[in-house]
C-alpha positions as CSV (number, residue, x, y, z in Angstrom):
1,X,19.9,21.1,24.8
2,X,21.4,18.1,27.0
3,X,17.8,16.5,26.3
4,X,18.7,16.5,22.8
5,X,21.8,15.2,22.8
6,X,20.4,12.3,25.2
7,X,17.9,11.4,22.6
8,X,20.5,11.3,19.7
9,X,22.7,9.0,21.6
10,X,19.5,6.9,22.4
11,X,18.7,6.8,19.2
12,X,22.6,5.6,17.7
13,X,22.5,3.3,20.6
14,X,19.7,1.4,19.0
15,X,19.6,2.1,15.3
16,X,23.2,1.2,15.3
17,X,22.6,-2.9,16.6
18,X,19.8,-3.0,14.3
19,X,21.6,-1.9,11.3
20,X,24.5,-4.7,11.9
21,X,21.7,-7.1,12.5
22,X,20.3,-6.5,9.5
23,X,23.6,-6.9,7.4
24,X,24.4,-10.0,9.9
25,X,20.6,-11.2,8.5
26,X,21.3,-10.5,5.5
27,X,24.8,-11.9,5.1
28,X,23.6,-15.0,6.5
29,X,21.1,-15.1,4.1
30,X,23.7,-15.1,1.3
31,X,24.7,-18.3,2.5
32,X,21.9,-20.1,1.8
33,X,21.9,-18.6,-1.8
34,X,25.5,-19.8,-2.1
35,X,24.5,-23.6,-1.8
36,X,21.1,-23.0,-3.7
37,X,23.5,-21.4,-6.8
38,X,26.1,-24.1,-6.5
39,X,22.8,-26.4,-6.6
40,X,22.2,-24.8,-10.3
41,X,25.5,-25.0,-11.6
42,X,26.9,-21.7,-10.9
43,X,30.7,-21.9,-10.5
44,X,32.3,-21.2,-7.3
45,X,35.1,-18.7,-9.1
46,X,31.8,-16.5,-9.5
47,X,30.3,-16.8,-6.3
48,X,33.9,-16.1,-4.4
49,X,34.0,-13.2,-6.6
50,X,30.3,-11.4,-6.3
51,X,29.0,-12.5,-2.9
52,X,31.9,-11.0,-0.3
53,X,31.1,-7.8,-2.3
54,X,27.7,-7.1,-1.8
55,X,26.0,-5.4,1.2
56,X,22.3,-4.7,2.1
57,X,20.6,-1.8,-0.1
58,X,17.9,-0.6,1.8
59,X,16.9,2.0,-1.0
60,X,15.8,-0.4,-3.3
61,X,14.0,-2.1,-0.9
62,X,11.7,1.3,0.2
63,X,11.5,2.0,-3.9
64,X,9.8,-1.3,-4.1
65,X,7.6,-1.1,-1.2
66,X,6.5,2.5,-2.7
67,X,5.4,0.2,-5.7
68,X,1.1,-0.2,-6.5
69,X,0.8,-3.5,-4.7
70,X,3.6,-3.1,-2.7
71,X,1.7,-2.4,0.6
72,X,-1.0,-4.2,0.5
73,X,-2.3,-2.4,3.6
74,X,-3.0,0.2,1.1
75,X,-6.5,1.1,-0.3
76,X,-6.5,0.8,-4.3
77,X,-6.1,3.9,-6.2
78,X,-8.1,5.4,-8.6
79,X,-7.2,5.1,-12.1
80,X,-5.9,8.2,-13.3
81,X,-6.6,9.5,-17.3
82,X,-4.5,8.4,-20.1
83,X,-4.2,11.7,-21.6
84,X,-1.7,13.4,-19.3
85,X,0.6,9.9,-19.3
86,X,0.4,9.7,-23.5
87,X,1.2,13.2,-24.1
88,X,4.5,12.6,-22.0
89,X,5.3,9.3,-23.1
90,X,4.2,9.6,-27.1
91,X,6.0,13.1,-27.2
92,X,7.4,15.2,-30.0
93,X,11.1,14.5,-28.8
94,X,10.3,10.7,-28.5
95,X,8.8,10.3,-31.7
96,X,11.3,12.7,-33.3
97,X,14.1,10.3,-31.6
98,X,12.5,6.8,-33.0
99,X,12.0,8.3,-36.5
100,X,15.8,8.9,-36.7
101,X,16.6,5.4,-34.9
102,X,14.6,3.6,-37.4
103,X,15.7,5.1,-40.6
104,X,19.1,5.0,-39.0
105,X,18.8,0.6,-38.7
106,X,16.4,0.1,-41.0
107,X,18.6,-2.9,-43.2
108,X,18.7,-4.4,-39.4
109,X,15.2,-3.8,-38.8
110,X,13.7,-5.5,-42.0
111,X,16.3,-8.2,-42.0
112,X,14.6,-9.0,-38.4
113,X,11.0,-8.1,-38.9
114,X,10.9,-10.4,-42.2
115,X,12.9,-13.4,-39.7
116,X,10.7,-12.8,-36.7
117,X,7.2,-10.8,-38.3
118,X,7.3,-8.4,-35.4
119,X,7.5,-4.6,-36.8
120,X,10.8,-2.9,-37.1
121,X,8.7,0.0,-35.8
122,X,7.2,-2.2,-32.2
123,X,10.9,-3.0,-31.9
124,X,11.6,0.9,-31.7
125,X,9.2,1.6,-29.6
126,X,9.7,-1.1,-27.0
127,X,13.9,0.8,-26.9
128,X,12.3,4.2,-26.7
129,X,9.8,3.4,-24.1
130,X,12.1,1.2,-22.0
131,X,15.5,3.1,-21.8
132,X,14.9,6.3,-24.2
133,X,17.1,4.5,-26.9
134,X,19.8,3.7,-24.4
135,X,20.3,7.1,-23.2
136,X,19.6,5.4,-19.8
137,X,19.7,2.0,-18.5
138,X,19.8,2.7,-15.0
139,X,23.0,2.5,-12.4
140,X,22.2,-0.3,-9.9
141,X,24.4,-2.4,-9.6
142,X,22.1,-5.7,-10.5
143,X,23.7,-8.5,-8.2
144,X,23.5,-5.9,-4.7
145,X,20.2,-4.8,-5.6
146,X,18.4,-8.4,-6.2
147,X,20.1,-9.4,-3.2
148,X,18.6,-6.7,-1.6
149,X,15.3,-7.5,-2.6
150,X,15.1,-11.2,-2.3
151,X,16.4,-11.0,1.9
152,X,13.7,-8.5,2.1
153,X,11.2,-11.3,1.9
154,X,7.8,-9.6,-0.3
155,X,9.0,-11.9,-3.4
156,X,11.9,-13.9,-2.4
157,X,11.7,-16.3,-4.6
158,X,11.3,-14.5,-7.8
159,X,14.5,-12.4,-6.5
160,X,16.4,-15.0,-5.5
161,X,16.0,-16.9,-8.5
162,X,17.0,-13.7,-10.7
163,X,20.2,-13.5,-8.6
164,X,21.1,-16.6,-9.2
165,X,20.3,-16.3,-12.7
166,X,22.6,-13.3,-12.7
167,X,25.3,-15.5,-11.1
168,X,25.0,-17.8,-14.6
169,X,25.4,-14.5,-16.6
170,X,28.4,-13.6,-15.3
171,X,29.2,-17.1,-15.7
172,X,28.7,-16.8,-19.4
173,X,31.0,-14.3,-19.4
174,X,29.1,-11.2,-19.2
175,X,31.4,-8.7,-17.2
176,X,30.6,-7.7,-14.1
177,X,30.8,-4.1,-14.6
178,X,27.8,-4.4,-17.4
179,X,25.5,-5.5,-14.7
180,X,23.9,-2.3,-13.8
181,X,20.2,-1.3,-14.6
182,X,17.1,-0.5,-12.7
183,X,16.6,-0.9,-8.9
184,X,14.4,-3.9,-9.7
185,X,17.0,-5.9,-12.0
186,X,16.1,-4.7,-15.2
187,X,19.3,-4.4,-17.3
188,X,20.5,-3.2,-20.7
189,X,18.4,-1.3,-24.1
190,X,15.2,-3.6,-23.4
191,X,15.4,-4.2,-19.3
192,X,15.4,-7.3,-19.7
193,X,15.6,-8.9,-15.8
194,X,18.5,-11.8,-16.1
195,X,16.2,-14.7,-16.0
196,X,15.0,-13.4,-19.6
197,X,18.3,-12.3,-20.8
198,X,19.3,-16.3,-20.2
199,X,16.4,-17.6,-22.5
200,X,15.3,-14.7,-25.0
201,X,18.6,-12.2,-25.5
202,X,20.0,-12.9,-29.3
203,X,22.9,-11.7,-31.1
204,X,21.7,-9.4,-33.2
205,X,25.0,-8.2,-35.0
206,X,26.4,-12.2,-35.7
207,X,29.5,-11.6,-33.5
208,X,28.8,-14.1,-31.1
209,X,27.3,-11.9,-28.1
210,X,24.5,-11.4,-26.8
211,X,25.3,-7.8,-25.9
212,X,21.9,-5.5,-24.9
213,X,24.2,-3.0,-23.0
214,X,26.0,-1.3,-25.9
215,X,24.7,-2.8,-29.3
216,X,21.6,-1.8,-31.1
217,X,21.8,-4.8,-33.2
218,X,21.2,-7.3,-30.3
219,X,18.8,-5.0,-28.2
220,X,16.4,-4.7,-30.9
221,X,17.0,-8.4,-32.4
222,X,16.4,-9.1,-28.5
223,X,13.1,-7.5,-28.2
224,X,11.9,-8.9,-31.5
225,X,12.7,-12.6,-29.8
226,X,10.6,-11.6,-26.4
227,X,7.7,-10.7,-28.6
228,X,7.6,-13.9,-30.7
229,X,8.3,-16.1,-28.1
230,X,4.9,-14.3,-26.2
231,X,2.8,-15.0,-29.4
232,X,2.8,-12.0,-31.6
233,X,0.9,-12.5,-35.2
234,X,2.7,-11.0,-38.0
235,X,0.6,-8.7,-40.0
236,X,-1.8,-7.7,-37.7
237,X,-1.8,-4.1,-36.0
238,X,-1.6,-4.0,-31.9
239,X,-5.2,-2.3,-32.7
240,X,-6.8,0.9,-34.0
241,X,-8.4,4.0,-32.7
242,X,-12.6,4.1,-32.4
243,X,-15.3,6.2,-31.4
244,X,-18.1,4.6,-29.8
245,X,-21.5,5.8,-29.5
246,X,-23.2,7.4,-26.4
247,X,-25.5,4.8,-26.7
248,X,-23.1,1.8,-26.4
249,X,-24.4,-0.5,-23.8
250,X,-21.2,-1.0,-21.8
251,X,-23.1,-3.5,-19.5
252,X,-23.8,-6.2,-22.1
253,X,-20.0,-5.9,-23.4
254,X,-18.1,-6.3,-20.0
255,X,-15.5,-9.0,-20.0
256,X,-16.3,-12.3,-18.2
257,X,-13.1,-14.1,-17.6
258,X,-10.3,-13.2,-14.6
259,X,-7.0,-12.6,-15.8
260,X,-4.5,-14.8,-13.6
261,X,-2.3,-11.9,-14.3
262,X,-2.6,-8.4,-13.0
263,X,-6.3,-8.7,-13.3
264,X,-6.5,-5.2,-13.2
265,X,-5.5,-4.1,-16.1
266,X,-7.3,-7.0,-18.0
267,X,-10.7,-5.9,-16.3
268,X,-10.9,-2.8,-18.0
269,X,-10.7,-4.3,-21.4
270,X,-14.3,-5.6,-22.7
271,X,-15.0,-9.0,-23.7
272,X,-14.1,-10.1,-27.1
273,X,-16.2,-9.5,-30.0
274,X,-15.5,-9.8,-33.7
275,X,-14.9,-6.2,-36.0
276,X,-18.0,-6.8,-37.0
277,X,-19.9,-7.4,-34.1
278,X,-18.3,-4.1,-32.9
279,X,-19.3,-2.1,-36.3
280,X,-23.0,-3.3,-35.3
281,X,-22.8,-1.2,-32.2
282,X,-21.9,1.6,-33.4
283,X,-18.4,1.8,-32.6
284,X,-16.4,2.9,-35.7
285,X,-12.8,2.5,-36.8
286,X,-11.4,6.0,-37.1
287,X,-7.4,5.4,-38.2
288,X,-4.9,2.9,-38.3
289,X,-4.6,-0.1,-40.7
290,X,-8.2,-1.8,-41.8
291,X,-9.1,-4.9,-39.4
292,X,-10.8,-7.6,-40.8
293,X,-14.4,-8.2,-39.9
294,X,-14.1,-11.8,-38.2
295,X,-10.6,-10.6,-36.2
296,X,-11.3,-11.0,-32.2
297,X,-10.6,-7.6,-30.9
298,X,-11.6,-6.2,-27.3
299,X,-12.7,-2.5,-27.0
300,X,-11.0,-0.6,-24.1
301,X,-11.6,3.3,-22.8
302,X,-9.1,4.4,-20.9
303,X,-10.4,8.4,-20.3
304,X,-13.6,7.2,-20.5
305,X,-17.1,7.4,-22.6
306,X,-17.0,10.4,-24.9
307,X,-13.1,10.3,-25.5
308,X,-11.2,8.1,-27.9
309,X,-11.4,4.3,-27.5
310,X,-9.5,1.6,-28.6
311,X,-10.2,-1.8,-30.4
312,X,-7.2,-3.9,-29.2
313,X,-6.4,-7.1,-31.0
314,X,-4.0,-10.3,-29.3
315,X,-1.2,-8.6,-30.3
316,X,-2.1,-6.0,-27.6
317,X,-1.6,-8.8,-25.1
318,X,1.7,-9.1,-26.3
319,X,2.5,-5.5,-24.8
320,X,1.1,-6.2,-22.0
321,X,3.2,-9.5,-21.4
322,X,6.8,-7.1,-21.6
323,X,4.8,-4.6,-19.2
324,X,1.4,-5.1,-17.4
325,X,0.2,-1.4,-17.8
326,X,-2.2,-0.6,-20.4
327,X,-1.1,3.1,-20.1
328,X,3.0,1.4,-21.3
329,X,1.0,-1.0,-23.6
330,X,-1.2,1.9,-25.3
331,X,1.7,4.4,-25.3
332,X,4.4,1.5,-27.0
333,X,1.7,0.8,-30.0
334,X,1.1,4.6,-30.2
335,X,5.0,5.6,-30.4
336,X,5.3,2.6,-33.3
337,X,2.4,4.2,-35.4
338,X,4.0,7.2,-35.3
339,X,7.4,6.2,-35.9
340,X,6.8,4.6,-38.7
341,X,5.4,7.9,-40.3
342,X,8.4,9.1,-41.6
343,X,6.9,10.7,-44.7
């Protein structure tokens, strides 16, 4: 017994110097962000404000070390079947959920798909995907967290720019108090992180705000903004459902050009061949909205031969750019096409 009492003194004798050397670390550290903000225009009222308020999150930091990538120690993992993530991401509660969102805004909707040419129903799907129609945004508080993140060190530069892009938010007036979201800085309806709040987030509602935390109007008119601004087409689908023959020779199709971006998800996808090109192999449209012969599509299996494919068309990249996951990317096209059914 006195053994064990020994050890847990030994062990608050040293975890407790560590711990206030890691909140003296990382208090220093807020200094240098200080001068770097000021640097950017960020008003001192703000900084005096935020800065003596925040303290080291080490939560946030273990959440994003428990991230694909974040240990790169870490063997890859295998890439697990679609199936399982679409039947609880496309579900009947979802769908049910978007189909009553979008008749609900649909004067909003088609005043912004006819100004932007990105569907009322992509727009839907992005909110149901990203927050379940605002039912949650998260409760981090966004300054503390990205704080957190950037003294950590695995991307300080990405999080020390979004905290000081969060510094000019609340210098545009956005309240503190509306700054909560995900532990990585995602905030509001879409997640937007505040470096994309500053350049894509549109008042969607014509009073002057830019408000994704509490109205529709801007969230959606938001999302629509991100998705023009990343090069969607209007009146083209995100792609279509296939099934490819047993024959296909998936050697001669495979893709030849490295993504510079999560290359992972971009290797599965084939390379680009015309409709066409693809009817001449055998592989055959099965629903969805007609594609044109000569449009560039790329096929992609994500439960493999024998189950259904997809023939994905630039619009597809578009998804991918809001979230690099083909399972998110598959699963936001899927939700749309079915929220839009609302005969």
């Amino acid at each position: 017994m006195r053994s064990m009492f020994v050890a847990a003194a030994l062990a608050f004798s040293i975890g407790a110097p560590v711990a206030a050397q890691d909140e003296a670390g990382f208090q220093n550290f807020l200094t240098q962000v200080r001068a770097e903000a000021l640097a950017q225009g960020v008003s001192a009222r703000t900084l005096d404000s935020v800065l003596p308020t925040l303290t080291f999150n080490s939560r946030v930091v273990e959440l994003d070390r428990s991230q694909p990538g974040g240990n790169p120690a870490a063997p890859p993992s295998a890439i697990p079947a679609f199936a399982p993530y679409r039947i609880k991401h496309v579900d009947n509660a979802r769908i049910s959920r978007g189909r009553a969102k979008y008749q609900a805004l649909r004067p909003m909707l088609s005043r912004v798909e006819a100004q932007t040419g990105v569907p009322e129903s992509i727009m839907v799907a992005i909110w149901g995907h990203e927050t379940n129609y605002g039912s949650y945004t998260g409760d981090f508080d966004l300054p503390r967290s990205l704080a957190s993140l950037a003294y950590d060190g695995r991307r300080r530069d990405l999080f020390t720019q979004e905290l000081i892009d969060t510094f000019k938010m609340i210098d545009r007036g956005i309240p503190r108090d509306k700054l909560k979201g995900s532990w990585a800085g995602a905030t509001g309806y879409p997640q937007f992180l505040p470096s994309v709040y500053l350049r894509l987030a549109r008042d969607g509602d014509g009073d002057g705000k830019a408000d994704i935390w509490t109205s529709d109007a801007d969230a959606l008119a938001s999302i629509a903004n991100y998705f023009v601004n990343a090069g969607w087409r209007p009146g083209r689908p995100w792609g279509v459902p296939v099934s490819v023959p047993p024959y296909l020779d998936r050697t001669a199709i495979e893709g030849k050009i490295t993504s510079p971006r999560c290359p992972r998800v971009h290797d599965r996808h084939s390379r680009w061949m015309t409709v066409a090109e693809w009817r001449s192999r055998g592989v055959v449209q099965t629903g969805g909205q007609p594609l044109r012969d000569t449009e560039l599509v790329t096929l992609l299996e994500p439960d493999g031969p024998g189950e259904t494919a997809y023939l994905l068309t630039g619009n597809y990249r578009v998804i991918l750019d809001y979230n690099c996951s083909n399972f998110y990317a598959l699963s936001v096209g899927l939700l749309a096409d079915a929220v839009a059914q609302t005969s």
